[in-house]
Structures are given as structure tokens and as C-alpha cells.
ROSE-4610 file (N, C-alpha, C; in Angstrom, 1 decimal, always signed):
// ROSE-4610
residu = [X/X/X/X/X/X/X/X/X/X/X/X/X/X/X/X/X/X/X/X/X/X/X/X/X/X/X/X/X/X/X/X/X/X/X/X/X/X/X/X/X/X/X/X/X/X/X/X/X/X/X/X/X/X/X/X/X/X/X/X/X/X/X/X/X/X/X/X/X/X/X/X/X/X/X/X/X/X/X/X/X/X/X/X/X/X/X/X/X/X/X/X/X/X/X/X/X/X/X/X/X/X/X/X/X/X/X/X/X/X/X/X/X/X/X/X/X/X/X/X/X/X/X/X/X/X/X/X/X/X/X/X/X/X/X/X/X/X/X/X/X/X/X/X/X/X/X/X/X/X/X/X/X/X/X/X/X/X/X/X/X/X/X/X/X/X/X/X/X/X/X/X/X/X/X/X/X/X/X/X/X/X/X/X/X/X/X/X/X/X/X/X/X/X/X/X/X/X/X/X/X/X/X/X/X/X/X/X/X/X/X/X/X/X/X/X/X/X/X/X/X/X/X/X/X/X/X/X/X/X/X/X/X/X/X/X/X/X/X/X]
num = [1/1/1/2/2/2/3/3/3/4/4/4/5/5/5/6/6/6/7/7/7/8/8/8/9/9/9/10/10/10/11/11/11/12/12/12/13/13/13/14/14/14/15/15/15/16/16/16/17/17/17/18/18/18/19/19/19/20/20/20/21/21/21/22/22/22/23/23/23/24/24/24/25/25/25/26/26/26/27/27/27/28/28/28/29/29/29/30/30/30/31/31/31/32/32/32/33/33/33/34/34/34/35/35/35/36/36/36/37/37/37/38/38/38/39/39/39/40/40/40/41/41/41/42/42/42/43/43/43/44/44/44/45/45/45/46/46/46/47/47/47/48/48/48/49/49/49/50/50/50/51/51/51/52/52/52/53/53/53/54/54/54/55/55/55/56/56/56/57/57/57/58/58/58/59/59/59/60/60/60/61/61/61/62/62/62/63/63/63/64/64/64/65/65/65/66/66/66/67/67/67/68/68/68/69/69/69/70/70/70/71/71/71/72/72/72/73/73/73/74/74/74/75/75/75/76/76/76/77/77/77/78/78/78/79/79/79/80/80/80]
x = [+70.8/+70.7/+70.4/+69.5/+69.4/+69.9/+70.3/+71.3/+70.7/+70.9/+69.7/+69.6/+70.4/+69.5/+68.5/+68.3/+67.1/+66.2/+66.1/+64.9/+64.4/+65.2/+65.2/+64.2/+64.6/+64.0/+62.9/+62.2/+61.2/+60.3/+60.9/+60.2/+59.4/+59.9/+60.0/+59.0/+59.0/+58.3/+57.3/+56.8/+55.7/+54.4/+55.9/+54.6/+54.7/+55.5/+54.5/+53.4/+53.4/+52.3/+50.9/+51.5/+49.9/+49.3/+50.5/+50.4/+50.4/+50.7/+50.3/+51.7/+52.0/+53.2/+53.5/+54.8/+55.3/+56.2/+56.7/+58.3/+59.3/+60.5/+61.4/+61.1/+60.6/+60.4/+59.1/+58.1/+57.0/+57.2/+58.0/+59.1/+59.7/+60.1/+61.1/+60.3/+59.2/+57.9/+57.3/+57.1/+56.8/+57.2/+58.7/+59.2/+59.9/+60.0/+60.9/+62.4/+62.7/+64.1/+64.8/+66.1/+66.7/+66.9/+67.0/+66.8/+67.9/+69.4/+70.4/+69.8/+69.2/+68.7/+67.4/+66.4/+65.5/+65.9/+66.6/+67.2/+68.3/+68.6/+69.5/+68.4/+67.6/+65.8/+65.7/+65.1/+64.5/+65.7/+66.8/+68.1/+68.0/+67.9/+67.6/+66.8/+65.7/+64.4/+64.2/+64.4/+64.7/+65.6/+66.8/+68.0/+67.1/+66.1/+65.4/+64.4/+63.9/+63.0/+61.4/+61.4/+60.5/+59.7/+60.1/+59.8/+59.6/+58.5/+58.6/+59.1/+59.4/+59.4/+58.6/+58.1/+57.1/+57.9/+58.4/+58.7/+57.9/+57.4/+56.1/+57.0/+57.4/+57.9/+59.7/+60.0/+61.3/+61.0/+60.3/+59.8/+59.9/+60.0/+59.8/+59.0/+58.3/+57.4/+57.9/+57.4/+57.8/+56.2/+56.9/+55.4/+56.0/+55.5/+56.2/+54.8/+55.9/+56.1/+54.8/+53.1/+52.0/+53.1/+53.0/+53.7/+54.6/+55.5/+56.7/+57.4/+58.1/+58.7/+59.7/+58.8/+59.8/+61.2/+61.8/+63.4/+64.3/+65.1/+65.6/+67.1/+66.8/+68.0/+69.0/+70.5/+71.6/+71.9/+72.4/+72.6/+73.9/+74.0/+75.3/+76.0/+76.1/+76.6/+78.0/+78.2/+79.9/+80.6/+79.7/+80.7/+81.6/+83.0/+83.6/+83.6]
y = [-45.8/-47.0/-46.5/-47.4/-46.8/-47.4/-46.8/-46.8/-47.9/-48.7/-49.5/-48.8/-47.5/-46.9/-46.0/-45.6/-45.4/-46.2/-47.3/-48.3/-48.0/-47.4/-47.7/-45.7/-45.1/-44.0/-44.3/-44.8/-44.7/-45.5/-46.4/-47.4/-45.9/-46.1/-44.7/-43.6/-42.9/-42.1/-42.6/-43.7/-44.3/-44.6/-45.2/-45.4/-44.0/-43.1/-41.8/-41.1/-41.6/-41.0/-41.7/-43.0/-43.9/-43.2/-43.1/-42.9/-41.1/-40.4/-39.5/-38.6/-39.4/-39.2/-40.3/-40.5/-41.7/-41.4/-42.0/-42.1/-43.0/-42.8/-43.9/-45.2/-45.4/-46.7/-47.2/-46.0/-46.7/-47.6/-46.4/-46.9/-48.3/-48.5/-49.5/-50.9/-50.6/-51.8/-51.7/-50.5/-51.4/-51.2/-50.9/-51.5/-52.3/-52.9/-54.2/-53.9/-52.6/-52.2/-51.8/-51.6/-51.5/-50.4/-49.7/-48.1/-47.4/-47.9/-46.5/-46.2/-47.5/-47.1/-46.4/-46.4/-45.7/-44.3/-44.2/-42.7/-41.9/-42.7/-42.3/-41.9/-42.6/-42.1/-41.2/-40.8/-39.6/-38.6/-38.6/-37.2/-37.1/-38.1/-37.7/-37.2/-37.2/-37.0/-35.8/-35.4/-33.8/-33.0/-33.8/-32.9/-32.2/-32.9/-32.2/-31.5/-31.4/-30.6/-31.4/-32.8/-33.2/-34.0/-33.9/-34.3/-32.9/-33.3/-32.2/-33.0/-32.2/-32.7/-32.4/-33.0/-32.4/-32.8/-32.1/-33.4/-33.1/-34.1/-34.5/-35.1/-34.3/-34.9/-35.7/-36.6/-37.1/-37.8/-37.9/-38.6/-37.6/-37.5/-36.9/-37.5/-37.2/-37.5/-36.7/-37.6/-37.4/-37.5/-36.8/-36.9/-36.2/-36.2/-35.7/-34.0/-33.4/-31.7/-32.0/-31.0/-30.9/-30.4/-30.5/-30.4/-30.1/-30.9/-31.2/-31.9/-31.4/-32.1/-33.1/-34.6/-35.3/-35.4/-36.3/-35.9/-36.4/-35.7/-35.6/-36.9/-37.6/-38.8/-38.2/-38.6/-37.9/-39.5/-38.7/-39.3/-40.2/-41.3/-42.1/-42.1/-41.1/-41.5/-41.6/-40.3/-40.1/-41.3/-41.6/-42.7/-43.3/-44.2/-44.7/-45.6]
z = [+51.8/+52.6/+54.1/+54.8/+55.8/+56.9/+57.9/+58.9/+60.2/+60.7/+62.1/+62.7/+62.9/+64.2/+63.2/+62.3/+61.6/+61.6/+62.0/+62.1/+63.4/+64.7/+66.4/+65.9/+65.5/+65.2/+64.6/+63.8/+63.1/+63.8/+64.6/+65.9/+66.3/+67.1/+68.8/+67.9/+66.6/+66.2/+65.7/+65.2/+65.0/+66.3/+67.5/+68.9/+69.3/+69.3/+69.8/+68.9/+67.8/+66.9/+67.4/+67.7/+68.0/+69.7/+70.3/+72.3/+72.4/+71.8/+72.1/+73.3/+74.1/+74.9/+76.1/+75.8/+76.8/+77.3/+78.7/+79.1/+78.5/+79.1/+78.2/+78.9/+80.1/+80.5/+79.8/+79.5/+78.8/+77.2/+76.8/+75.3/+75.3/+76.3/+76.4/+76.5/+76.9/+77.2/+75.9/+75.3/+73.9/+72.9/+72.0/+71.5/+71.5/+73.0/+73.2/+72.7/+73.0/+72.6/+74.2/+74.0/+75.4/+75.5/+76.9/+77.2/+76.6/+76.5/+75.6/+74.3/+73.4/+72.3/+71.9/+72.9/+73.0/+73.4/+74.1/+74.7/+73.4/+72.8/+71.3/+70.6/+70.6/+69.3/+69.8/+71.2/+71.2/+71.2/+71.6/+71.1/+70.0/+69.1/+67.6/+67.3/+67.7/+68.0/+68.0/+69.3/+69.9/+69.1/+68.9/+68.0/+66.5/+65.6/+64.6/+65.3/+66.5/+67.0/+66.6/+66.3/+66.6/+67.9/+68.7/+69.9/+71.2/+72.2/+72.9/+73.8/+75.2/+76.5/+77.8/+78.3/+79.4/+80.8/+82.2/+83.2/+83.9/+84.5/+85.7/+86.8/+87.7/+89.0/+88.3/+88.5/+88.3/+86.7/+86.3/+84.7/+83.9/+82.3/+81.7/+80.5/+79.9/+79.1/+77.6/+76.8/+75.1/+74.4/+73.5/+72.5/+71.1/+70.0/+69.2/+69.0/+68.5/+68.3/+66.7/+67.3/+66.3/+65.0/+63.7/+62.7/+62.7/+63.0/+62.7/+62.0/+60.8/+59.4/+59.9/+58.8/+59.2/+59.0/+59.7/+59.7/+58.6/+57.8/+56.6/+57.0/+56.2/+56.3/+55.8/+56.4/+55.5/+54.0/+52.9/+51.6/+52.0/+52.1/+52.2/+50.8/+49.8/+48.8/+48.4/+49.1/+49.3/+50.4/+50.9/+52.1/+51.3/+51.9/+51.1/+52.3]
């Protein structure tokens, strides 16, 4: 089963696939999501090493990492 913030992830990795590289304010303009949860996507993001980071002056820019395996969901089976 998948987790909501696995939906906020697969957002955010979707529009950097289409944009090539964005900031979190650009992020936030278009998936109409709010900046902690955008900024949670990309740590997750980064945390698998799919995401790079560029900074240009006080901004930092995102883009995801040329072949980079996508990120392996954990199995909720054991949860109780």
C-alpha cells in the first residue's frame, strides 16, 4: 500500500522529469502542493540519490540525477 507521501514523491518526480530542473518555489507553483511537503519529496529524493542539486546565488535548483534507479518502496507487510 502506498503511503500519501508517496503520491507527494511521485508528484515532484514526475514534474522534474517533464522541467528538467526547478526550485522549490517553482515546485510549489506547480504542483499546487505546500512548501514542507515539497521539501519532504525532494529529501526523499536526494536521500535515494535521485535528485541533483545545483545553487545559483541564494536558490537551489533540483533536477533528477541522468540514470537514476527508481526508488524502491518499503513492503508494509509486517506493519501491524
Amino acid at each position: 500500500m502506498n503511503s500519501v507521501g508517496d503520491n507527494v514523491v511521485d508528484k515532484v518526480d514526475s514534474i522534474l522529469k517533464k522541467s528538467g530542473g526547478l526550485t522549490i518555489t517553482e515546485l510549489v507553483n506547480k504542483t499546487k502542493l505546500n512548501r514542507s511537503s515539497v521539501r519532504t519529496a525532494l529529501a526523499k529524493l536526494d536521500g535515494a540519490e535521485r535528485v541533483k542539486i545545483k545553487k545559483i546565488g541564494m536558490a537551489k535548483v533540483y533536477s533528477l540525477k541522468e540514470g537514476a534507479k527508481k526508488m524502491r518502496r518499503k513492503n508494509n507487510k509486517n506493519a501491524k
